[in-house]
C-alpha positions as CSV (number, residue, x, y, z in Angstrom):
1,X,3.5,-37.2,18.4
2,X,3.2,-33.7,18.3
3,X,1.9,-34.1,14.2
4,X,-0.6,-36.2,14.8
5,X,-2.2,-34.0,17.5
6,X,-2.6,-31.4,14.9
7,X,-4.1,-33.6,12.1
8,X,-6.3,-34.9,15.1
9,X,-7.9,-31.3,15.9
10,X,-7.8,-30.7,12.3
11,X,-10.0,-33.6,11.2
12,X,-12.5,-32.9,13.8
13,X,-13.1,-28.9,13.4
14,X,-13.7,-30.3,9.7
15,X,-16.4,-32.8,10.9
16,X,-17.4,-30.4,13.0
17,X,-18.2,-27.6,10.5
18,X,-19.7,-30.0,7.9
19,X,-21.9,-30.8,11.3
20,X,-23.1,-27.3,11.4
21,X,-23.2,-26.9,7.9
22,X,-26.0,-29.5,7.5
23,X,-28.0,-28.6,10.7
24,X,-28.1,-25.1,10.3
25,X,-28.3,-24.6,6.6
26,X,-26.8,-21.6,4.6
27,X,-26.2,-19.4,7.0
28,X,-23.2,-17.4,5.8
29,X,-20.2,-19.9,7.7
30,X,-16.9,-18.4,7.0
31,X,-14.7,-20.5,9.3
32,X,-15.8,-22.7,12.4
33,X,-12.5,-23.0,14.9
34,X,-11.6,-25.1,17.9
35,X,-10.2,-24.0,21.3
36,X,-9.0,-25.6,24.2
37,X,-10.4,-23.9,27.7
38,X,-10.3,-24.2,31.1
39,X,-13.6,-24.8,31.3
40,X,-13.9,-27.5,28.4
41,X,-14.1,-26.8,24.7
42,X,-14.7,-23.5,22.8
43,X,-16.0,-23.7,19.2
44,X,-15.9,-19.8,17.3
45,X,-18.1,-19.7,14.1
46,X,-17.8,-16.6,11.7
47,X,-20.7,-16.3,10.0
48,X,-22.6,-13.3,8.3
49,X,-25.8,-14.1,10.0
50,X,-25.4,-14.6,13.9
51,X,-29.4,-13.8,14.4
52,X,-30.4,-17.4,12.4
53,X,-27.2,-19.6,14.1
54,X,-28.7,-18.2,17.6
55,X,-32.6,-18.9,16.7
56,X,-35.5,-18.3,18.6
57,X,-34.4,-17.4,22.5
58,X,-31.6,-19.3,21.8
59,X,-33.0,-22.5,20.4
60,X,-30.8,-23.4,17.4
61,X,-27.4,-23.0,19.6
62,X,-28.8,-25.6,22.5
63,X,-29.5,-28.1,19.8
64,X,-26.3,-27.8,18.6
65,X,-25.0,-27.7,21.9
66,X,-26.9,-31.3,22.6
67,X,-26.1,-33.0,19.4
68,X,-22.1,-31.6,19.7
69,X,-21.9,-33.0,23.4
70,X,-23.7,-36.4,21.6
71,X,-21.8,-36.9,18.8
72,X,-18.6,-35.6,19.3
73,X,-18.3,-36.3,22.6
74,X,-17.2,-33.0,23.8
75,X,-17.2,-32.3,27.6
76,X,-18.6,-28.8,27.8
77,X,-19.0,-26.8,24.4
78,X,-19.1,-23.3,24.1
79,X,-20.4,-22.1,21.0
80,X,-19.3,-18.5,20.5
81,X,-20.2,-16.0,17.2
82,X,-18.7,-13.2,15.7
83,X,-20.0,-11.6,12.8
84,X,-17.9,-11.4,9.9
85,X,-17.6,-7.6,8.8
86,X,-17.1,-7.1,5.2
87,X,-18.7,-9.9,3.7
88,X,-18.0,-9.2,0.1
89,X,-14.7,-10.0,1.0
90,X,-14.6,-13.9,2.8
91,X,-14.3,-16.1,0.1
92,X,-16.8,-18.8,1.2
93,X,-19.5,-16.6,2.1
94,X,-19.2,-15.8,-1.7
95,X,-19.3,-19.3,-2.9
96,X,-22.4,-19.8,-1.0
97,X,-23.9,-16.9,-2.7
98,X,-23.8,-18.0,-6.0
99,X,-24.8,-21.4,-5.4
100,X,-28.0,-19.7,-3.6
101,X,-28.2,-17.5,-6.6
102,X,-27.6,-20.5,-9.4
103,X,-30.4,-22.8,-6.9
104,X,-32.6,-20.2,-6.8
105,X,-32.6,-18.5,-10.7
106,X,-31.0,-21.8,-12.3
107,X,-27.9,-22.3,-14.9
108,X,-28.9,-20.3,-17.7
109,X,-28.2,-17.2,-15.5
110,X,-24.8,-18.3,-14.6
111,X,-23.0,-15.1,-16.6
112,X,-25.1,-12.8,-14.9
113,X,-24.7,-13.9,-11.5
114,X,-20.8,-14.1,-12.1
115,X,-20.7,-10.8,-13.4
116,X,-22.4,-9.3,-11.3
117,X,-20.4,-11.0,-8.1
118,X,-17.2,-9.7,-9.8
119,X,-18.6,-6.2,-9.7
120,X,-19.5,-6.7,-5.8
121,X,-16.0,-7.5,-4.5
122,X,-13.5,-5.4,-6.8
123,X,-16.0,-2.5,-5.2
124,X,-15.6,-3.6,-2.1
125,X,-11.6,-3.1,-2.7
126,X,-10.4,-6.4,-3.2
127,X,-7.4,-6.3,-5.3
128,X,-8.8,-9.5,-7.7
129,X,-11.1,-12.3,-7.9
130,X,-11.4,-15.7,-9.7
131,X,-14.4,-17.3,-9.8
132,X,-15.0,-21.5,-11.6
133,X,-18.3,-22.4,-12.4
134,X,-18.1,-26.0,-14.1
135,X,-20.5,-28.0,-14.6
136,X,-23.6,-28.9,-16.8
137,X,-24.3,-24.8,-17.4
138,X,-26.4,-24.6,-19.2
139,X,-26.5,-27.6,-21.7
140,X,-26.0,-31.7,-22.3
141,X,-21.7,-31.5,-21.7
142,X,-20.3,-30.1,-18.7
143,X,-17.6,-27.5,-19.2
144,X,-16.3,-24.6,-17.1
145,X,-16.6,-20.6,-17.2
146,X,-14.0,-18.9,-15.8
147,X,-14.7,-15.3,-15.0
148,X,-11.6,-13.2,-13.6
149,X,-10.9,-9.2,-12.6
150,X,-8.1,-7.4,-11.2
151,X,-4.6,-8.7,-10.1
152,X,-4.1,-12.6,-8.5
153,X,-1.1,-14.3,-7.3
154,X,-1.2,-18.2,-8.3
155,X,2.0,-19.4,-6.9
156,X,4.4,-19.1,-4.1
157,X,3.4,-18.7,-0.4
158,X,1.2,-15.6,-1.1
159,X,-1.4,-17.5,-3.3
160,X,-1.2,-20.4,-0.5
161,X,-1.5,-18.1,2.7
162,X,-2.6,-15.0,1.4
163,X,-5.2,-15.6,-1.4
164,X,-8.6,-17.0,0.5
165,X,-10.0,-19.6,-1.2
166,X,-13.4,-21.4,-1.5
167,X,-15.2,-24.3,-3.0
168,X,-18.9,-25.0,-3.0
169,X,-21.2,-27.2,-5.0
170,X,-25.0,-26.3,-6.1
171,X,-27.2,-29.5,-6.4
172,X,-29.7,-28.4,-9.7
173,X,-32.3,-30.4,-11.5
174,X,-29.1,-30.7,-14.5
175,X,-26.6,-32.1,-12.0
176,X,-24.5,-30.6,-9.8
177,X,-22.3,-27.3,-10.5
178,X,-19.2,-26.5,-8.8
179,X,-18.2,-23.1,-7.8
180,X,-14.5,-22.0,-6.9
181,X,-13.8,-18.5,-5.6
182,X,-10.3,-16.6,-5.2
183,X,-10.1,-13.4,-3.3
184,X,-7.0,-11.3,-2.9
185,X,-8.2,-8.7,-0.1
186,X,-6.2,-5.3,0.4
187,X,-4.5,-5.8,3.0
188,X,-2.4,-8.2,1.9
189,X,1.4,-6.8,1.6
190,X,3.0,-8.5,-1.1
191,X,6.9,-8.9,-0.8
192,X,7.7,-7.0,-3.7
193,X,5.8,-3.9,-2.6
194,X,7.8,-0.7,-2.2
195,X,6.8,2.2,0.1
196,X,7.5,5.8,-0.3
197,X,8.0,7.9,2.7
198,X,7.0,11.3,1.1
199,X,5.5,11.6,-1.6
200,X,8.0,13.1,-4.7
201,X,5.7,15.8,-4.8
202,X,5.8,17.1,-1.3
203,X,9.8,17.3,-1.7
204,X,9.9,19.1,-5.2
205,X,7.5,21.6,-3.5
206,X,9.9,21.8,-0.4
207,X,13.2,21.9,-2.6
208,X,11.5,24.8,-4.4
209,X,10.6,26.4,-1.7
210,X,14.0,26.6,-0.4
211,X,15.8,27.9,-3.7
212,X,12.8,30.5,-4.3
213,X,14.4,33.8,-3.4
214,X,12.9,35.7,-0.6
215,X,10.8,39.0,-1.2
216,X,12.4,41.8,0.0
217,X,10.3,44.2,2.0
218,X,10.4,48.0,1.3
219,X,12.6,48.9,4.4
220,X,14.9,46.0,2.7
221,X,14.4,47.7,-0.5
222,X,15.7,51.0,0.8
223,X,18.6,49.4,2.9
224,X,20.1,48.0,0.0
225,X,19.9,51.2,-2.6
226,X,21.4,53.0,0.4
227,X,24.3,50.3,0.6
228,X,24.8,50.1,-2.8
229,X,25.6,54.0,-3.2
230,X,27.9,53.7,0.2
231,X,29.9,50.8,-1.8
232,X,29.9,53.1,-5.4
233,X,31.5,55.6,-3.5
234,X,34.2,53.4,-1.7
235,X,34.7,52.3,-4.7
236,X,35.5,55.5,-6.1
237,X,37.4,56.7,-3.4
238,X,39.8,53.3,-3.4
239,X,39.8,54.0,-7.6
240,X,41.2,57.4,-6.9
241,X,43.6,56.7,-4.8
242,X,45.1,53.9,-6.6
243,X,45.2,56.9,-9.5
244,X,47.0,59.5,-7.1
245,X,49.6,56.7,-5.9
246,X,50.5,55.7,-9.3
247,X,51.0,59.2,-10.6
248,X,53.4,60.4,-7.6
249,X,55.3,56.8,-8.1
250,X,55.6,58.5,-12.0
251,X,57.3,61.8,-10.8
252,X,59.7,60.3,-8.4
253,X,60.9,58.0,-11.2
254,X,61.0,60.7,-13.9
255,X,63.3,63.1,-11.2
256,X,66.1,60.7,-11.0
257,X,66.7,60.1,-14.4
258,X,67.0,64.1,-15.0
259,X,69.6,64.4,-12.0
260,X,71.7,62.0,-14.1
261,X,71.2,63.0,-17.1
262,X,72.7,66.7,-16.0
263,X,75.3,65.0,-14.5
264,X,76.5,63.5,-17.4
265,X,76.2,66.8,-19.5
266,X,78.6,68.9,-16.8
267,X,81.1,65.7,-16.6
268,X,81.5,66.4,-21.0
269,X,81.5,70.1,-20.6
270,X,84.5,69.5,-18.1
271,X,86.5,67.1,-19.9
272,X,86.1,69.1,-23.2
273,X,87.6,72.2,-21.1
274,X,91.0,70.1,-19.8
275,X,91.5,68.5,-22.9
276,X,91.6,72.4,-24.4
């Protein structure tokens, strides 16, 4: 079965890191990966300090090399190691520097270091952080300090595939302390993000730009006074001809009324005389 292949290769890149967790010591480990080669096995650790996994001329990554081939009974193992770039933001490599920090300085400094951790990675521009320190800190009962900044999904697929997680454990004269740390790094697109393709200010300027009359240059200037007289005198021209027309449409109306009127006035003067 396909399943159990996977929980197979799983289990033993788990063995596998806790292996190189214990022989090499803290050493920064973000993730230790298995792949299949040609050539045999390929294991890929992450880590924040490749000089102390590769030792002296290469001493530490033969032993490992040996004891891998041993114990695990892998073929031909390639160790390869990339440094992990922004450390601040890997969520073990975190972990493992506050348990150095609570090992080194003790419990009662346990506000301080998570403080000061939270200050690191917000800086660093990680969008929010959780970090759990339970434990016996400092004191007879064991309880658990939670220190938090910034903004942290908790549920759905983004706090399961999205958020990096980590969980170490400090081993102190007290008992042992456990630390959880939650990072939410920046690049992380959360599905309810919206994106603007200009900015509202870019297209007010624009839209303003367009409506914003034009300044007219002096030529311009003088073009338009000289048009606007041209037009006033059109204008008065059309104006007085319209007058003249309406006045000679006046006399020719006024003239026929007269002809009829001394029409009538000879018709009485002649009935007047026959009737005499």
């Amino acid at each position: 079965m396909i399943e159990r292949e996977f929980i197979a290769q799983k289990t033993r890149e788990f063995y596998i890191r806790k292996h190189v967790e214990e022989i090499l010591g803290n050493v920064g480990i973000s993730s230790v990966r298995l792949k299949k080669i040609p050539l045999g096995e390929k294991i890929v650790i992450e880590t924040s300090r490749p000089s102390l996994i590769v030792g002296l001329k290469g001493s530490n990554i033969k032993a490992l090399t040996k004891t891998l081939k041993e114990k695990f009974n892998l073929e031909n193992p390639q160790i390869e190691i990339n440094e992990v770039k922004n450390i601040l933001l890997d969520a073990n490599i975190v972990a493992e520097r506050i348990v150095s920090s609570l090992e080194r300085f003790g419990s009662a400094r346990f506000k301080g270091v998570g403080h000061k951790t939270l200050e690191n990675v917000m800086s660093a521009g990680a969008l929010g952080i959780e970090i759990i320190i339970s434990g016996k800190i400092p004191g007879a009962r064991a309880k658990s300090w939670r220190f938090y900044m910034g903004y942290l999904k908790k549920c759905g697929d983004i706090a399961v595939s999205g958020v990096r997680k980590a969980k170490k454990s400090a081993l102190l004269k007290s008992g042992i302390i456990g630390v959880k740390v939650a990072i939410m790094p920046p690049d992380l697109v959360l599905p309810d993000t919206i994106l603007l393709l200009e900015e509202p200010r870019q297209v007010i300027e624009e839209v303003a730009k367009e409506t914003k009359p034009k300044k007219k240059t002096p030529r311009k200037k003088a073009a338009a006074k000289v048009g606007k007289k041209a037009g006033e005198k059109k204008a008065a021209k059309e104006n007085n001809k319209e007058v003249e027309e309406a006045s000679a449409q006046e006399t020719k109306t006024e003239e026929p009324v007269e002809e009829a009127e001394e029409m009538k006035a000879e018709e009485k003067e002649e009935l007047t005389e026959e009737h005499q």
